[in-house]
C-alpha positions as CSV (number, residue, x, y, z in Angstrom):
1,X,-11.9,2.6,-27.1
2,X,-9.8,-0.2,-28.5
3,X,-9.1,-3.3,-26.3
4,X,-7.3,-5.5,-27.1
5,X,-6.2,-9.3,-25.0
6,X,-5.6,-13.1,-25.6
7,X,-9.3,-14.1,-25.2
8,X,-10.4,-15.9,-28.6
9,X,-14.1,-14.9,-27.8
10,X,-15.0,-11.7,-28.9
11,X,-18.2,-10.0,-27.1
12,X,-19.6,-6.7,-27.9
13,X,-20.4,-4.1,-25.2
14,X,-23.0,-1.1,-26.2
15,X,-21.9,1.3,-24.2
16,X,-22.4,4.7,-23.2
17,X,-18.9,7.1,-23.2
18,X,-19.8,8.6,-20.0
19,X,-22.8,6.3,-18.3
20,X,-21.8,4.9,-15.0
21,X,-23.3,1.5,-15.0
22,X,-21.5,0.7,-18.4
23,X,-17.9,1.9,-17.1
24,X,-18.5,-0.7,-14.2
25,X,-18.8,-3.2,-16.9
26,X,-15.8,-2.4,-18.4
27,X,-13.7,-2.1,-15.4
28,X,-14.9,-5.7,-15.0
29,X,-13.7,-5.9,-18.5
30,X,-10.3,-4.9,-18.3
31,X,-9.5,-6.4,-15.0
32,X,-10.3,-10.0,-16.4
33,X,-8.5,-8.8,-20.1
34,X,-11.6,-9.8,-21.9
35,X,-11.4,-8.8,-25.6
36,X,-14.7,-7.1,-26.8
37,X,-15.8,-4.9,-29.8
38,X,-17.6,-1.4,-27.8
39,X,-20.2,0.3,-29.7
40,X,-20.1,4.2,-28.7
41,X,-24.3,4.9,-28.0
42,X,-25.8,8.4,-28.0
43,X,-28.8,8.1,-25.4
44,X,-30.7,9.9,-27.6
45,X,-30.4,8.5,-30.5
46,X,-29.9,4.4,-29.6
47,X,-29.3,2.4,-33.2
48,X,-31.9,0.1,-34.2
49,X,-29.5,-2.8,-33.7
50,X,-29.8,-2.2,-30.2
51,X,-33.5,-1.6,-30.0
52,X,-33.9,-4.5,-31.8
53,X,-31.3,-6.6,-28.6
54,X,-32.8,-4.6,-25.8
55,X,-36.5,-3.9,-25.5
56,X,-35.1,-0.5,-23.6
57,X,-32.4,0.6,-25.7
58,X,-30.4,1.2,-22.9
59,X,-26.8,0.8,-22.1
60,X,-24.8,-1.2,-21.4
61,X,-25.8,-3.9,-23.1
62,X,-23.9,-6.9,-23.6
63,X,-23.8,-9.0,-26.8
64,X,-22.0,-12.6,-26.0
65,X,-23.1,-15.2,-29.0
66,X,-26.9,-15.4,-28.5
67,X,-26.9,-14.7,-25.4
68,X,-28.1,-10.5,-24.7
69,X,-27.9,-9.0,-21.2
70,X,-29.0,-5.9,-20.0
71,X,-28.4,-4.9,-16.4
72,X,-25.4,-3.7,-15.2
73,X,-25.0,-6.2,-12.2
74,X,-26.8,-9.3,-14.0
75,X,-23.5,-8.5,-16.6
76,X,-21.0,-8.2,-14.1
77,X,-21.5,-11.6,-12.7
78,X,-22.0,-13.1,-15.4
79,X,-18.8,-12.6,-17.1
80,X,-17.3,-13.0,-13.7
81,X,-18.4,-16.4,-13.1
82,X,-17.4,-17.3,-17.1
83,X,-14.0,-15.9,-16.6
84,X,-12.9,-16.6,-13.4
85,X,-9.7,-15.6,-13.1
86,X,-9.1,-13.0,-11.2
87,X,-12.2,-14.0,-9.0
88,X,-14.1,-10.7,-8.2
89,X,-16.9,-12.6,-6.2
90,X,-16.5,-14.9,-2.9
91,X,-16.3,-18.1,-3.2
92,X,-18.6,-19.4,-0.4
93,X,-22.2,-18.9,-0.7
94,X,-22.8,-16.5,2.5
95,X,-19.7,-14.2,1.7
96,X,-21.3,-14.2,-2.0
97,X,-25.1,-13.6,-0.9
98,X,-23.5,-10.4,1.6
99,X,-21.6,-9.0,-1.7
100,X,-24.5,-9.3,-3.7
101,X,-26.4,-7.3,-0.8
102,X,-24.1,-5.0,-0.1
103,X,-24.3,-4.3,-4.2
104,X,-28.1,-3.7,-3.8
105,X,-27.6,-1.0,-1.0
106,X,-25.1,0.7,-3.4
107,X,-27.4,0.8,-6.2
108,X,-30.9,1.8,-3.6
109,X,-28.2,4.6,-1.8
110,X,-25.8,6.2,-3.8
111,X,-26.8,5.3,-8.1
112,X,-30.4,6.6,-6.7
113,X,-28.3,9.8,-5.2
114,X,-26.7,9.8,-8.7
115,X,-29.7,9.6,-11.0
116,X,-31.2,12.5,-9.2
117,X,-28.2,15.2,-9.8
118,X,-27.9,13.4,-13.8
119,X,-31.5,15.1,-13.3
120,X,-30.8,18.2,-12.1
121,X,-33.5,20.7,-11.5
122,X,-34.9,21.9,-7.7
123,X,-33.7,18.4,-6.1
124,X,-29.7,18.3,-7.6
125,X,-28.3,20.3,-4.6
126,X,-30.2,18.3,-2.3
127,X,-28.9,15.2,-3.8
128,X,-25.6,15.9,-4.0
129,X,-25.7,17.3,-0.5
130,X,-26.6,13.9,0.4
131,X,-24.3,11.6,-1.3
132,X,-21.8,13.5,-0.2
133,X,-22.8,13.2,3.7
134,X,-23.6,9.7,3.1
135,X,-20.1,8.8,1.6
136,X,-18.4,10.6,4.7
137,X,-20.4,8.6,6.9
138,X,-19.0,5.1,5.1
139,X,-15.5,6.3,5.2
140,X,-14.2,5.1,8.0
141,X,-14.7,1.2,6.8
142,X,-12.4,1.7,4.5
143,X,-9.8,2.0,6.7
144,X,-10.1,-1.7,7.8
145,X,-9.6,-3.5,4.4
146,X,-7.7,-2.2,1.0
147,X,-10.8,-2.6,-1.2
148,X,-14.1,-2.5,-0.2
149,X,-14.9,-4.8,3.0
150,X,-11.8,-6.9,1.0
151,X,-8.4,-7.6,0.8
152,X,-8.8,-7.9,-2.9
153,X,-10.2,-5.9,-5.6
154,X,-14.1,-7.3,-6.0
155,X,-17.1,-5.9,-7.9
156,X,-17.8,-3.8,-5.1
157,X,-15.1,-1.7,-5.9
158,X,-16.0,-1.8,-9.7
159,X,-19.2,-0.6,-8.4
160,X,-18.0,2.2,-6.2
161,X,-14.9,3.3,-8.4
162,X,-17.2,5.1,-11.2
163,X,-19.3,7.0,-8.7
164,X,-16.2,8.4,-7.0
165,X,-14.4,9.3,-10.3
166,X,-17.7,11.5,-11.4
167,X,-17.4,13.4,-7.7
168,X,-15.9,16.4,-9.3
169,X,-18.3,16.3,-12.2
170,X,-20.8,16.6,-9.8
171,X,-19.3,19.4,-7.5
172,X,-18.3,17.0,-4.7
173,X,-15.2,17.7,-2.5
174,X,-15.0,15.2,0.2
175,X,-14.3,16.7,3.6
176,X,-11.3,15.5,5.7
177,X,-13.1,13.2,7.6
178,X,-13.4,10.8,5.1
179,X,-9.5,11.0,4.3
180,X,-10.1,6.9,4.0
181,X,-12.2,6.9,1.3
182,X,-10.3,9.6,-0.8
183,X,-6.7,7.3,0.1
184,X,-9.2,4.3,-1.6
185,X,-10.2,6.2,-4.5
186,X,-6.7,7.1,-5.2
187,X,-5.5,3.6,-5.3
188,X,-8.4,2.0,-7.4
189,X,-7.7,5.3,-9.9
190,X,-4.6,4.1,-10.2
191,X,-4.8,0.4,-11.1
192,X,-4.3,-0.2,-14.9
193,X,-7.6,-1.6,-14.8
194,X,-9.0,1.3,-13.8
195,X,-7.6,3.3,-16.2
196,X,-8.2,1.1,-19.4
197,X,-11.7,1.6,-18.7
198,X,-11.8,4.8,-18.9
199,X,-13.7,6.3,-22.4
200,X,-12.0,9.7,-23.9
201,X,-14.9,11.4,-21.9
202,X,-14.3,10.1,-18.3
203,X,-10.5,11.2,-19.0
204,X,-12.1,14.7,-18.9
205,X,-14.8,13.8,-16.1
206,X,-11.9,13.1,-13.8
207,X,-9.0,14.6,-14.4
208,X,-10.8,18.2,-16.1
């Protein structure tokens, strides 16, 4: 995936085509118009320029000058708070600390949900059967604010966005009662953002 903006600094992202935690990155990515160089990694076969960046040879991994991150969050605010416009974090330090919170119960609750169906086996229909109940439980906030517990897009939503794109992938139909969240998925899949991010494969994750 080309991108291309008016940033003179040039990062690279190693990046998985269909890995959830590196689309968040990039949605960060391509709401702030960052230019950066992607590296396409197979999972199973990370290159040894990676290994030799990331102890784990994980993705995504982010390359900016000497400095090498790892983790999807710790990435996320970091190029947020070196490109600050648009601002995806609050300003003031209690609105900040209940983002970052709220973040950590997305990644304890639903990208623990997700790990287990990328597992499959006995405990997949278990799994999804509870991410689903526990995103119909959630929907109704979304009625109160645009965005997640916002009036503007934050990285709460670039959190969220991925895991509801993959729904189908993962044989999830959300029942009427959470009408609000499926009226906020449809307008976060619609920002241009949202859809530069998105790698040849999530095209087909989402729209397939």
């Amino acid at each position: 995936m080309a991108v291309v903006a008016s940033r003179k600094s040039v990062m690279t992202l190693f990046s998985g085509a269909t890995d959830m935690h590196s689309h968040r990155v990039r949605i960060v990515l391509a709401e702030k118009g960052i230019t950066f160089d992607e590296v396409d990694v197979d999972p199973t076969k990370p290159p040894e320029d990676l290994l030799e960046l990331n102890p784990y040879g994980g993705v995504p991994t982010l390359v900016d000058r000497d400095l090498v991150l790892y983790d999807s969050q710790v990435i996320m605010e970091y190029l947020d708070e070196r490109f600050p416009h648009p601002p995806l974090m609050p300003v003031d330090p209690v609105s900040r600390a209940q983002s970052r919170m709220t973040m950590s119960r997305i990644r304890r609750d639903w990208d623990s949900l997700v790990d287990r169906i990328n597992a499959g086996g006995k405990d997949k229909t278990k799994a999804v059967k509870e991410l689903r109940e526990s995103l119909t439980v959630v929907a109704p906030i979304f009625e109160q604010k645009p965005f997640f517990l916002s009036d503007e897009f934050s990285l709460l939503d670039c959190a969220v966005a991925p895991i509801l794109w993959r729904l189908p992938e993962y044989g999830i139909e959300l029942p009427a009662q959470a009408k609000p969240m499926q009226k906020y998925a449809q307008r976060l899949f619609a920002m241009e953002s949202f859809r530069t991010s998105l790698t040849e494969s999530e095209r087909e994750i989402g729209e397939g």
